[in-house]
C-alpha positions as CSV (number, residue, x, y, z in Angstrom):
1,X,-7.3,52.2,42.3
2,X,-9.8,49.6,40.8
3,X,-8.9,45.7,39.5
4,X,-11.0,43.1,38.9
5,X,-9.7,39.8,40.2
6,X,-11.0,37.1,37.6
7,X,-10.8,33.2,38.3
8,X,-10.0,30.1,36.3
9,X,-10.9,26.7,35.6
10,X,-8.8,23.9,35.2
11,X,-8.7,22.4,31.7
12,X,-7.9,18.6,33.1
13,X,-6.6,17.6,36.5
14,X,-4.3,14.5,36.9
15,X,-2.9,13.8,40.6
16,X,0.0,11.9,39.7
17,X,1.8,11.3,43.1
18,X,2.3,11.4,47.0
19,X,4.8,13.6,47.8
20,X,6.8,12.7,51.0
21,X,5.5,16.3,52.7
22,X,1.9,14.6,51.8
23,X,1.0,17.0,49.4
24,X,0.3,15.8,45.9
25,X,2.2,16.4,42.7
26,X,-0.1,16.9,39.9
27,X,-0.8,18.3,36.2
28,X,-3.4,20.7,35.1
29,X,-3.6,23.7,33.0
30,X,-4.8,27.2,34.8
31,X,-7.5,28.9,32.2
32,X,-8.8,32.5,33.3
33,X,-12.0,33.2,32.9
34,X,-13.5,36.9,32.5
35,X,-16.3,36.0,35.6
36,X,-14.4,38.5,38.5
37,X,-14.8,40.4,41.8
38,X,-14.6,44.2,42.0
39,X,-11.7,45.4,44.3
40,X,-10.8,48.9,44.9
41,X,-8.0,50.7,47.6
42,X,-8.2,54.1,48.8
43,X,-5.5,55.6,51.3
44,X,-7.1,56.5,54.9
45,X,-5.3,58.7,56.8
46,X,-8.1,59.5,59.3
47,X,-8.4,55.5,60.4
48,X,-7.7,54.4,63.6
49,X,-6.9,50.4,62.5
50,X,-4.4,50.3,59.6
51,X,-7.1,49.1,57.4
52,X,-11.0,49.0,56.9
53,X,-12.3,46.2,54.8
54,X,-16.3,46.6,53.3
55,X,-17.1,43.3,51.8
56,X,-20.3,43.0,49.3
57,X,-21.8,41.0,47.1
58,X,-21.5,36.9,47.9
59,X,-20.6,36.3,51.5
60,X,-17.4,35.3,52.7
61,X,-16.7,33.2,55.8
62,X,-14.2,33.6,58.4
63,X,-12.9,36.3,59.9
64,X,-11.7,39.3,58.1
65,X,-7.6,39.1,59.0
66,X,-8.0,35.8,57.5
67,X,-8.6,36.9,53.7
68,X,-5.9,36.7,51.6
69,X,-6.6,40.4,50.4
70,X,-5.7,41.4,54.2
71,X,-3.2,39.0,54.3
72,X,-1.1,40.4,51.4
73,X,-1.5,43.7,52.7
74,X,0.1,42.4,56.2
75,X,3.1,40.4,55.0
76,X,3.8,43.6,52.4
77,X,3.8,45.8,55.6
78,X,6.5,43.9,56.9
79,X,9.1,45.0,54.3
80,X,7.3,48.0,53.1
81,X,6.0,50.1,56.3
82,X,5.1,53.3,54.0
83,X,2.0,51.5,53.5
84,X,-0.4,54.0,54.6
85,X,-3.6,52.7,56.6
86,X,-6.1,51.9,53.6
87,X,-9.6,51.0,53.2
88,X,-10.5,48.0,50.7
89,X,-13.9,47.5,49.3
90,X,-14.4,44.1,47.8
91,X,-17.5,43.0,46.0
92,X,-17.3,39.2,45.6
93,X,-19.2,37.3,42.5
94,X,-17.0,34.8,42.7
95,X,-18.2,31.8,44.5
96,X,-15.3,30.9,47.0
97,X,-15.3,26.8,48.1
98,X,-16.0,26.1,44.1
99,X,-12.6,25.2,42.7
100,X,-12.4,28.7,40.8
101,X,-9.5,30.1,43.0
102,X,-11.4,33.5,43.7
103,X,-9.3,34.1,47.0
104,X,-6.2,33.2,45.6
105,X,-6.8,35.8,42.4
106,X,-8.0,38.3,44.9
107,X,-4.7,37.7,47.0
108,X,-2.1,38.2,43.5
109,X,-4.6,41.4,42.2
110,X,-3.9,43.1,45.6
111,X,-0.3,42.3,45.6
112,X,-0.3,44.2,42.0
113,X,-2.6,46.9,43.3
114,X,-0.1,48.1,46.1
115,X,2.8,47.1,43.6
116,X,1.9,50.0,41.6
117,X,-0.3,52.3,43.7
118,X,2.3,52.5,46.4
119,X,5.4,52.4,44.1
120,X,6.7,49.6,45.8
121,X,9.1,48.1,42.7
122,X,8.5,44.5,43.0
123,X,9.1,42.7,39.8
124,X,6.7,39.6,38.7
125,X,9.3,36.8,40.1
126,X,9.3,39.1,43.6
127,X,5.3,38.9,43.6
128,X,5.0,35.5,42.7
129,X,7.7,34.1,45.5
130,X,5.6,36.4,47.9
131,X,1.9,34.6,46.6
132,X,3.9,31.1,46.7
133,X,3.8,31.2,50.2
134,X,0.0,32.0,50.2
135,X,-1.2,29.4,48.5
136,X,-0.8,26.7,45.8
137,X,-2.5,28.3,42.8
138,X,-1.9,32.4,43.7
139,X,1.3,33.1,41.3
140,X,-0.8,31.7,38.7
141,X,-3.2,34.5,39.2
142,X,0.2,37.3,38.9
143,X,-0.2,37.3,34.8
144,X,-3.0,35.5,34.7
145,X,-2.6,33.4,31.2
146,X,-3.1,29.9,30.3
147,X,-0.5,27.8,32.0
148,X,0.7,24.2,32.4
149,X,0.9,23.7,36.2
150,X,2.9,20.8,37.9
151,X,4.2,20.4,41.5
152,X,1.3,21.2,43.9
153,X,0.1,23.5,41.1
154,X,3.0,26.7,41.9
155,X,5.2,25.3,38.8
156,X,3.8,27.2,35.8
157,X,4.6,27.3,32.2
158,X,3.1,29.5,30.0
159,X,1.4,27.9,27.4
160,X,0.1,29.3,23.5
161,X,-3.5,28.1,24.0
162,X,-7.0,29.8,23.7
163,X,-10.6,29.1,23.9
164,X,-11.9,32.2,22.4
165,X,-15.3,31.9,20.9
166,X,-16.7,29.2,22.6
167,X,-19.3,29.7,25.0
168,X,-19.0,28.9,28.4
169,X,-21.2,27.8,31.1
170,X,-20.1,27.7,34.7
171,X,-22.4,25.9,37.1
172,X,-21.8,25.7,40.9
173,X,-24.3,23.8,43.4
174,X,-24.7,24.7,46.4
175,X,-22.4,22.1,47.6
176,X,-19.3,22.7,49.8
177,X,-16.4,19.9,48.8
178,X,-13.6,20.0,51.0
179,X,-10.1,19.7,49.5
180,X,-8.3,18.0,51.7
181,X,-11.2,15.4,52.0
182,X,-11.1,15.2,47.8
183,X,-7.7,14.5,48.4
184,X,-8.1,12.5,50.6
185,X,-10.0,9.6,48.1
186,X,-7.8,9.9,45.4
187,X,-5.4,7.6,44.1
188,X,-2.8,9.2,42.5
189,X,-1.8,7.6,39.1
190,X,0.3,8.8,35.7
191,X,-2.2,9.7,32.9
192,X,-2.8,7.9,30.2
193,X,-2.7,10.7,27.8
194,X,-0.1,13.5,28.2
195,X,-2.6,16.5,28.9
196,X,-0.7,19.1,26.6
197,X,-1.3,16.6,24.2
198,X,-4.8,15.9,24.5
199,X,-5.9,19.4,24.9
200,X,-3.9,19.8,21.5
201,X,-6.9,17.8,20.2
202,X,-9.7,19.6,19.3
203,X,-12.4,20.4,21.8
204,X,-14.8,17.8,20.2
205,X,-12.2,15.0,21.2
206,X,-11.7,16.1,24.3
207,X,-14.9,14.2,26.3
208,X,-12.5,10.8,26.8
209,X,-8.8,11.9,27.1
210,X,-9.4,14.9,28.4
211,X,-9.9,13.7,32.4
212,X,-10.2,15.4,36.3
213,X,-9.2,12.9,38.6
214,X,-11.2,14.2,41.3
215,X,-14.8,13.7,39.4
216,X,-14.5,9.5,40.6
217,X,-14.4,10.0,43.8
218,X,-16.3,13.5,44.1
219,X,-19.1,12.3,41.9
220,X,-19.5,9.3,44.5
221,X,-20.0,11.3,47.5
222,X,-22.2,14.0,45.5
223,X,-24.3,12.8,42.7
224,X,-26.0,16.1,42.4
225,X,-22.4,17.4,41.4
226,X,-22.3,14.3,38.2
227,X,-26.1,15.3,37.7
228,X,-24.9,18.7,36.5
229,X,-21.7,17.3,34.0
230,X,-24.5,14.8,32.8
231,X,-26.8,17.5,32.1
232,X,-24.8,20.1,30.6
233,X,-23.7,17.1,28.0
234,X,-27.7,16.8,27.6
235,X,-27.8,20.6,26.9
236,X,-25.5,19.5,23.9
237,X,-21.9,20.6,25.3
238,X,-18.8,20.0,23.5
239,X,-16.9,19.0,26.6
240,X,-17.8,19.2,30.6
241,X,-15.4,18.6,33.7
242,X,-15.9,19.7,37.2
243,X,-13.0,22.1,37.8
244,X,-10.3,21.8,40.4
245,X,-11.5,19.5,43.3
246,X,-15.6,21.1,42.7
247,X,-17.9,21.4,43.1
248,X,-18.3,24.0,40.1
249,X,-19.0,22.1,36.6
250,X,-18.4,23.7,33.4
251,X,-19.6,23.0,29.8
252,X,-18.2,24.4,26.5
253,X,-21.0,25.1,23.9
254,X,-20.8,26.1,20.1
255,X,-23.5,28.7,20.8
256,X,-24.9,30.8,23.8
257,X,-26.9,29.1,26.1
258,X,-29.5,31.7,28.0
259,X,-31.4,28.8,29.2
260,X,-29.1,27.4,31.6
261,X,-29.7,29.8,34.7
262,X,-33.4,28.3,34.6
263,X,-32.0,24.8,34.0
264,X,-30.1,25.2,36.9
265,X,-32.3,27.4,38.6
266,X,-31.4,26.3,42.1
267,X,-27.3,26.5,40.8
268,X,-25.1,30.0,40.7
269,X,-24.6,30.0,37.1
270,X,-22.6,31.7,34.9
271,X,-22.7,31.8,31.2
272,X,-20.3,34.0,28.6
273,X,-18.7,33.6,25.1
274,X,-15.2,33.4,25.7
275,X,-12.6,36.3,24.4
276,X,-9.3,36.4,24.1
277,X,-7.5,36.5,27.5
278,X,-6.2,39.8,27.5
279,X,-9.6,40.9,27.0
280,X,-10.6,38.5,29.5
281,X,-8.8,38.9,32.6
282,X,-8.0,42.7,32.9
């Protein structure tokens, strides 16, 4: 069996408190994007090790057992031993370190993937308890719709909300911003504006209510990351935020912009008109 994990940026991104664990409370809304990996199960019954994972495309760091995707398939095996050994092939064109949540989409697409391929009868609030525990942003990734997200990003509520038919363009640097270091330099505040009812504004008024409390201090320690935001606004975007804690930047245009991978020639770029999310995301 075949999915295609997609990823998401985050439509504003207001750190509102310290939580007494020290993690953060904060607001944000999840929106998938149709950019995605490729990844693909296949029982092996002739394998020695209980699975064989072939990783192409961009590289990942770290040790194999460490990916989510093998670490889904491990804490399944613990209630579902009928789990045959199985060999994974994931091509990655997600960019991980970029505030895109590619590892966490990988993790909840391979959850679903042995859901159904295996018959293993988990319902949705099964999987996402299960992809709670393996990350902040991973039950998002379960149905994979706009969301409002609140706590440390696991409370979701659905939300009616679409960017269909703008055009998107996603620029990530080759610039690594650590999470717990963006963190780290924040000072968490309560927003101004309610974000559900800014992004009820139209795009065009989103520029100064619209806000990611990570660009301040981000931006500071890596001006190339601001450069981009400053020159997708140049390029004539509607709106531009970096998404999640970087150091990806994306811009929403009126019309296509085929230009941008030689404007950011140095940059992984993406650039797509935007489709309704079913469309999107499966």
């Amino acid at each position: 069996m075949v999915v295609f994990p997609c990823c998401k940026i985050n439509l504003g991104l207001n750190v509102v408190e310290r939580r007494p664990d020290g993690y953060h409370n904060l607001e944000t809304v999840f929106y998938p994007i149709p950019l995605h990996d490729n990844l693909e199960v296949i029982d092996a019954p002739k394998a020695v090790e209980p699975y064989l994972l072939h990783e192409t495309g961009i590289r990942i760091e770290g040790e194999p057992e460490n990916n989510l995707v093998i670490r889904v398939l491990n804490q399944l095996r613990e209630t579902y031993p009928q789990i045959p050994p199985v060999e994974i092939w994931l091509h990655k064109r997600i960019p991980s370190g970029a505030g895109l949540g590619g590892g966490s989409s990988d993790a909840a697409f391979m959850m679903r993937l042995l859901n159904e391929q295996y018959d293993l009868g988990m319902d949705d609030e099964d999987m996402e308890f299960r992809l709670s525990r393996l990350g902040a942003d991973c039950a998002f990734f379960n149905k994979a719709v706009p969301a409002f997200a609140t706590g440390i990003g696991d409370q979701l509520m659905p939300i009616n909300f679409t960017l269909a038919g703008w055009n998107l363009v996603l620029v990530k640097p080759d610039i690594h911003v650590s999470t717990r270091e963006a963190f780290s330099m924040i000072t968490p505040m309560r927003p101004e504006h309610s974000l559900l009812e800014a992004l009820s504004h139209p795009v065009e008024e989103w520029r100064d209510i619209v806000v990611n409390d990570f660009e301040k201090s981000v931006f500071a320690h890596h001006p190339e990351i601001a450069a981009i935001k400053s020159t997708l606004y140049d390029m004539g975007a509607t709106y531009a935020s970096m998404t999640g804690s970087g150091s990806s930047v994306f811009g929403l245009f009126h019309t296509r912009q085929p230009e941008a991978s030689e404007v950011f020639s140095d940059c992984f770029v993406y650039e797509e008109r935007l489709r309704i999310i079913d469309e999107a995301n499966r």
